[in-house]
PALOVO-632541 format. One record per atom (N, C-alpha, C): residue number from 1; x, z, y. Coordinates in steps of 0.05 Angstrom, whole numbers, m for minus. Each point is the difference from the previous one (the first is absolute). Example, Ala and Ser with C-alpha at 12.3 -4.5 7.8 and 13.67 -1.06 7.14 Angstrom:
<sites>
+-------+--------+--------+--------+
| pavex |   east |     up |  north |
+-------+--------+--------+--------+
|     1 |    264 |    156 |   m114 |
|     1 |    m18 |      0 |     24 |
|     1 |     18 |      0 |     24 |
|     2 |     m7 |    m14 |     21 |
|     2 |     16 |      1 |     24 |
|     2 |    m15 |     14 |     22 |
+-------+--------+--------+--------+
</sites>
This chain:
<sites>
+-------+--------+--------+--------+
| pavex |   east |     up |  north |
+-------+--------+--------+--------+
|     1 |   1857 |   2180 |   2002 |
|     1 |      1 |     18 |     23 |
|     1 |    m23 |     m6 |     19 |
|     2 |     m3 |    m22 |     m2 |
|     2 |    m20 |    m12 |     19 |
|     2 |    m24 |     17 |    m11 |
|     3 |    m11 |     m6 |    m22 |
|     3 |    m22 |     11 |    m10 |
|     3 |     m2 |     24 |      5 |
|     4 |     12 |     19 |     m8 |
|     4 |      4 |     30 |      8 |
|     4 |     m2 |      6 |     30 |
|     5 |      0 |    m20 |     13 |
|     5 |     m7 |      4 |     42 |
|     5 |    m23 |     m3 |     m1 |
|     6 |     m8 |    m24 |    m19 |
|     6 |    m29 |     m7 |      3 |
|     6 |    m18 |     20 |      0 |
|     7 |      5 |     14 |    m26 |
|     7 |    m15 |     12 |    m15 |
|     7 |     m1 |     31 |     13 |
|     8 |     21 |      7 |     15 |
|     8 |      6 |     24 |     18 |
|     8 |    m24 |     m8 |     20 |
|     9 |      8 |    m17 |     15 |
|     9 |    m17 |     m6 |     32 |
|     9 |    m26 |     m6 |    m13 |
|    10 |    m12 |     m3 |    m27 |
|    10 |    m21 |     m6 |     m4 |
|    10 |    m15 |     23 |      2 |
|    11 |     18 |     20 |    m21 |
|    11 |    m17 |     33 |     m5 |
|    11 |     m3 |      8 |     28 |
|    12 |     20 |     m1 |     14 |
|    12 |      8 |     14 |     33 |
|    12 |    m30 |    m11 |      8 |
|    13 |     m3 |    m20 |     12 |
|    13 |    m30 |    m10 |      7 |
|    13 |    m15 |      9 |    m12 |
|    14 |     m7 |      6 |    m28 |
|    14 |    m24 |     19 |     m5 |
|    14 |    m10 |     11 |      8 |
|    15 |     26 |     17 |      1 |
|    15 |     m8 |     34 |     13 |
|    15 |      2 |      4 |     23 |
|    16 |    m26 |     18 |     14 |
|    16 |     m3 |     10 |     28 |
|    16 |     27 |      5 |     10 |
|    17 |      3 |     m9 |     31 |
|    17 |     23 |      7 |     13 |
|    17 |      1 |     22 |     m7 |
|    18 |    m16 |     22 |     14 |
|    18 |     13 |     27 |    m10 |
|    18 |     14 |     m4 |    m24 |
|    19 |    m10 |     m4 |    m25 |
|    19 |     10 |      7 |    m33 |
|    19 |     32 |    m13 |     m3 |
|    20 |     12 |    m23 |     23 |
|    20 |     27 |     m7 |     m4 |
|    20 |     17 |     14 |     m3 |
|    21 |      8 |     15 |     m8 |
|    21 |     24 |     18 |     m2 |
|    21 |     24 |    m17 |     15 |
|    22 |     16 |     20 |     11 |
|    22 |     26 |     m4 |      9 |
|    22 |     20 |    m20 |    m23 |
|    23 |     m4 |     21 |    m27 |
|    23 |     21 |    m10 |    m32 |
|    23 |    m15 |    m41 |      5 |
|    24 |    m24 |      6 |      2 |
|    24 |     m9 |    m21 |    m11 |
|    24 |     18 |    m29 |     22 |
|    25 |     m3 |      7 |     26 |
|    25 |     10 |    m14 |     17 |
|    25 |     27 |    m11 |      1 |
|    26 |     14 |     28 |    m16 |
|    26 |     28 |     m9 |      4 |
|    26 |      0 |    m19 |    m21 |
|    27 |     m8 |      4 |    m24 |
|    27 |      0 |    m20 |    m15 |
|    27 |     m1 |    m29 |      1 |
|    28 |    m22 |     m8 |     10 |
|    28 |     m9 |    m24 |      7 |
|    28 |     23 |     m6 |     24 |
|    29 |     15 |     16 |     24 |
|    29 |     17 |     m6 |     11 |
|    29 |     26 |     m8 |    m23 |
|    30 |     12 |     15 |     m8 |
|    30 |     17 |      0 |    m19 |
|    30 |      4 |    m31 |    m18 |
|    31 |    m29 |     m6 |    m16 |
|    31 |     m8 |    m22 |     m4 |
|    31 |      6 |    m30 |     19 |
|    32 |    m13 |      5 |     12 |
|    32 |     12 |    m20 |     29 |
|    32 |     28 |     m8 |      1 |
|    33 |     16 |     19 |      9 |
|    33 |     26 |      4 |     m4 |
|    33 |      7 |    m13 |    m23 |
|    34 |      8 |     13 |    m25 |
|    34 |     10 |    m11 |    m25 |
|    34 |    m12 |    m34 |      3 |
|    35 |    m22 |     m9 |      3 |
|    35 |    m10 |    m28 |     m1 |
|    35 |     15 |    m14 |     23 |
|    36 |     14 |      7 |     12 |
|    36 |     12 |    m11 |     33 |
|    36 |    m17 |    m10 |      7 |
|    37 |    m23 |      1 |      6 |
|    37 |    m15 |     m6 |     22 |
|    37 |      0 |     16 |     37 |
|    38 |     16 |     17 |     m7 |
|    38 |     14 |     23 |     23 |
|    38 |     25 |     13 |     m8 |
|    39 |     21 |    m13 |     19 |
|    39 |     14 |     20 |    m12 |
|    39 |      2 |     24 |     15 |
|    40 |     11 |     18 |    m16 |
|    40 |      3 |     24 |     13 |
|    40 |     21 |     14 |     14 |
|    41 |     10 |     15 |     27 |
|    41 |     13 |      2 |     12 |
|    41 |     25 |      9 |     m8 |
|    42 |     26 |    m11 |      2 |
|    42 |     17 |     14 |    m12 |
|    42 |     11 |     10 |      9 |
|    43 |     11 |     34 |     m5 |
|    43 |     19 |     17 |      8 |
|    43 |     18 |     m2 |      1 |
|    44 |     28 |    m12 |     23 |
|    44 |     24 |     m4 |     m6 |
|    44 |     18 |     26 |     13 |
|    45 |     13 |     18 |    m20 |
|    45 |     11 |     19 |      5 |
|    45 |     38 |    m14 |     m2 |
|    46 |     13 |     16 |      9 |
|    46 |     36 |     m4 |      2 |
|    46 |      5 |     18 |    m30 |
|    47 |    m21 |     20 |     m5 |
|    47 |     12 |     22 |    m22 |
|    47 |    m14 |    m16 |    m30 |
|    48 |     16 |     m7 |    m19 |
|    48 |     m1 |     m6 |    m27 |
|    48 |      4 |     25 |    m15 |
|    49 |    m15 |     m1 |    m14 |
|    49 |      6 |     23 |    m33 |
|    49 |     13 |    m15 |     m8 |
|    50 |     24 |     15 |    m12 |
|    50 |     23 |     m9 |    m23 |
|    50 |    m12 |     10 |    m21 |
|    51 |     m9 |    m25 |    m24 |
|    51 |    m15 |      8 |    m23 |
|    51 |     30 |     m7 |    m19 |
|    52 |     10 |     32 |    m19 |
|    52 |     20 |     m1 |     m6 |
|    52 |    m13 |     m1 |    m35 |
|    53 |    m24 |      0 |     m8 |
|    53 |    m16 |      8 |    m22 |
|    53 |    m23 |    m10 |     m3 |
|    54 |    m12 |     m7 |    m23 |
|    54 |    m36 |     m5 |     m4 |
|    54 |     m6 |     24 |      4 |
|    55 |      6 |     20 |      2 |
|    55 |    m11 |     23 |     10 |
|    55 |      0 |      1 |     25 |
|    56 |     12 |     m5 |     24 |
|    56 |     m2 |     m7 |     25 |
|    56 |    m20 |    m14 |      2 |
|    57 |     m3 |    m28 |    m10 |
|    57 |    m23 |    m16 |      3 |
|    57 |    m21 |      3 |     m1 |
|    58 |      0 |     24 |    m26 |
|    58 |    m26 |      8 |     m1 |
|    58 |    m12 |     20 |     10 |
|    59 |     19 |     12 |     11 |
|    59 |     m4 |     20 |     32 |
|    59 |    m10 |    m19 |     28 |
|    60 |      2 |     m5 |     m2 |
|    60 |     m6 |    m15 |     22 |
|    60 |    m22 |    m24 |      0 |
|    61 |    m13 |    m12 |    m19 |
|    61 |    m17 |    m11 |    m10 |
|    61 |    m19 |     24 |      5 |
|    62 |     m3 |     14 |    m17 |
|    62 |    m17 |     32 |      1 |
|    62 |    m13 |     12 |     22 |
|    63 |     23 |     m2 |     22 |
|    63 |      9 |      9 |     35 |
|    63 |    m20 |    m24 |      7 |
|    64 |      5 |    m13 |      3 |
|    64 |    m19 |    m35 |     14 |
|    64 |    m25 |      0 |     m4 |
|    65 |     m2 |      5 |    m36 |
|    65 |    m32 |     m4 |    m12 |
|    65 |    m14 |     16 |     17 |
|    66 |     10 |     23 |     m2 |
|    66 |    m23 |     30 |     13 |
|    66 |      6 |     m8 |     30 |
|    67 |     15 |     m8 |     23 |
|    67 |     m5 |     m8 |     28 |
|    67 |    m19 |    m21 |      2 |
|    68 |     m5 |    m18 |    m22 |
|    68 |    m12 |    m22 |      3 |
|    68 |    m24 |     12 |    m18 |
|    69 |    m19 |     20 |     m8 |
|    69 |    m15 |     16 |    m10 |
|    69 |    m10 |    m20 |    m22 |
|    70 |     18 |     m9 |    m24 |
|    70 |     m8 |    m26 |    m22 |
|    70 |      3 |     28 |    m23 |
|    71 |    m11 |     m7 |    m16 |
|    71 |    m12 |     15 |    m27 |
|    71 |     30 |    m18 |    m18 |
|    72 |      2 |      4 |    m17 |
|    72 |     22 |    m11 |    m18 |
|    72 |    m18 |    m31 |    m19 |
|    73 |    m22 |      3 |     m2 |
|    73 |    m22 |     m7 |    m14 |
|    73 |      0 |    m31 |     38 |
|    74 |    m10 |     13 |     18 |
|    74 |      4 |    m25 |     15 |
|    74 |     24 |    m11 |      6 |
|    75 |     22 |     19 |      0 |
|    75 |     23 |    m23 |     m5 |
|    75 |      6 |    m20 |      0 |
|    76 |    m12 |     13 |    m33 |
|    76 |      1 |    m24 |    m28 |
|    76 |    m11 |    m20 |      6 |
|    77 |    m26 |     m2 |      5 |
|    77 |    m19 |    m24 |     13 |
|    77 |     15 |    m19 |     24 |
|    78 |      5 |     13 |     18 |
|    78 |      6 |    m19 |     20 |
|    78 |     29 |    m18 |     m9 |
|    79 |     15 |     25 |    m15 |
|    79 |     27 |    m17 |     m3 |
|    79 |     m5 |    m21 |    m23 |
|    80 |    m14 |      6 |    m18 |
|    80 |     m9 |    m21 |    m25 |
|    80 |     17 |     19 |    m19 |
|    81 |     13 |     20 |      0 |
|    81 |     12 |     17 |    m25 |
|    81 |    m22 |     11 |     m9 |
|    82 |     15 |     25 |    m27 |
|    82 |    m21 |      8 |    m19 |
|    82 |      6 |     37 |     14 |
|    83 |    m20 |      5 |     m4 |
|    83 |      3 |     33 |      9 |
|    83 |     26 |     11 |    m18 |
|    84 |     m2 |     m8 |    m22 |
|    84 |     32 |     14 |     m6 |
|    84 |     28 |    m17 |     11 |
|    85 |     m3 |     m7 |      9 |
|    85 |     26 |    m23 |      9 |
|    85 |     m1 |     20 |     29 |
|    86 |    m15 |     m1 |     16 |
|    86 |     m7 |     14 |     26 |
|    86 |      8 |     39 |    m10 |
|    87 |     m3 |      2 |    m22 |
|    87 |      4 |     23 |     m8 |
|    87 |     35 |      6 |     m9 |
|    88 |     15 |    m27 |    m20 |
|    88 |     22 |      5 |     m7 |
|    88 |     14 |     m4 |     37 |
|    89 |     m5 |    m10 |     11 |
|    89 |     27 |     m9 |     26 |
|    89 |     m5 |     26 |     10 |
|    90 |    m34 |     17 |      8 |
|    90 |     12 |     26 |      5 |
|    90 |     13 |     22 |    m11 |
|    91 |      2 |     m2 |    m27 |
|    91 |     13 |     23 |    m11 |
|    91 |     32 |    m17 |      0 |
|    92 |      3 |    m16 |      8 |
|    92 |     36 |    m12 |      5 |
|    92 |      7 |    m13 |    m38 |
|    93 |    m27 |    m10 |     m9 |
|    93 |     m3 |    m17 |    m32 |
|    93 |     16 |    m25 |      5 |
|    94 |      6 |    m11 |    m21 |
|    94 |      6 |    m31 |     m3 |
|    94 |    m20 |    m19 |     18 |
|    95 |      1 |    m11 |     18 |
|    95 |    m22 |    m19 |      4 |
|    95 |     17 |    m33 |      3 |
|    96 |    m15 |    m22 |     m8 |
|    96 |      7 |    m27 |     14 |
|    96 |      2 |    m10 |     31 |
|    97 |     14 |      2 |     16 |
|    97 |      4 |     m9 |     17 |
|    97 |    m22 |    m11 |     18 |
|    98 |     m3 |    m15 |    m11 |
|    98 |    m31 |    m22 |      7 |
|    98 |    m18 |     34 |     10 |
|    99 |    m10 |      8 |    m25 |
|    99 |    m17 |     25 |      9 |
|    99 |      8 |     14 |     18 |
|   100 |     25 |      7 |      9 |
|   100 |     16 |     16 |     20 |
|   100 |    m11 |    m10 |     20 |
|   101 |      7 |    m31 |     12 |
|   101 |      2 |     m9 |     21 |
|   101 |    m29 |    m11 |      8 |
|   102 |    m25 |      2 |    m20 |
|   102 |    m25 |      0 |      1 |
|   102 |     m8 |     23 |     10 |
|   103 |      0 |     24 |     m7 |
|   103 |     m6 |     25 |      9 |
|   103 |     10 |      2 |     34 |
|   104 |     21 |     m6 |     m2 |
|   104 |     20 |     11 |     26 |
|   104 |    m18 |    m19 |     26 |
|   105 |      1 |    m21 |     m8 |
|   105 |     m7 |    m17 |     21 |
|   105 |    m35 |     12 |      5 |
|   106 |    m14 |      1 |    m22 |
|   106 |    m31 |     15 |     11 |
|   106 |      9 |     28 |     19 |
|   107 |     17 |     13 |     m4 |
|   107 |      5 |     18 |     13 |
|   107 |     11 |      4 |     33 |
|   108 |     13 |    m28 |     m2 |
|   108 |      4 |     m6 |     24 |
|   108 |     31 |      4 |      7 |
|   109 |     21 |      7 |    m23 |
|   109 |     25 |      1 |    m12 |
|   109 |     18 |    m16 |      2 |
|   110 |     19 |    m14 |     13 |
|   110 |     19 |    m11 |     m5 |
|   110 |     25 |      6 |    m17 |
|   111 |      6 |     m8 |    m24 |
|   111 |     25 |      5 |    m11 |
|   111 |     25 |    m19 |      1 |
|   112 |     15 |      7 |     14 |
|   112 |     23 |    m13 |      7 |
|   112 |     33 |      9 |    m14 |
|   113 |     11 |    m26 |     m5 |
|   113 |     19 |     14 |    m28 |
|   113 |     32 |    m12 |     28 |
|   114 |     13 |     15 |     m7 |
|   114 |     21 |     m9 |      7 |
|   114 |     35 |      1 |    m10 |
|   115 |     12 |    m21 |      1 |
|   115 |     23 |     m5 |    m21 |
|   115 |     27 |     23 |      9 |
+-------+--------+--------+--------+
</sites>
């Protein structure tokens, strides 16, 4: 992960201020984040989604990605999953847990189970 900041803030310096793109910035922000070297602010709302389905989940994974303007492809990167893993939780696929709760947390997601 580290390397991939590096290597972000490296290209970023290349290029003329003007040439930074906005995409490019969030990135390297995004980066930051995932590495906890910042964390990032959390939204604490009273209203929970009742996820009754992997199809819920993957509604809402989907909902997050595009507020947080991440490509499925950066996702994958920050969370350390594979673009199809990032691909099966949105279509509501089989996924491992581990990958669930990897994705969710880049997202900025809390999943909370209750008995």
């Amino acid at each position: 992960m580290e390397n991939r900041l590096l290597t972000k803030l490296a290209s970023a310096g290349e290029q003329s201020r003007e040439n930074v793109t906005r995409e490019t910035l969030q990135q390297i922000m995004d980066l930051v984040v995932a590495t906890g070297l910042v964390q990032e602010p959390e939204v604490v709302t009273n209203n929970a989604d009742e996820l009754n389905s992997s199809a819920d989940l993957g509604v809402l994974v989907v909902s997050r990605r595009k507020v947080k303007n991440l490509t499925q492809e950066a996702l994958s990167d920050l969370a350390s999953v594979s673009v199809g893993t990032v691909k099966n939780i949105e279509s509501g696929g089989n996924v491992r847990v581990e990958s669930i709760l990897r994705v969710t947390k880049v997202l900025g997601l809390r999943l909370l189970c209750q008995k």
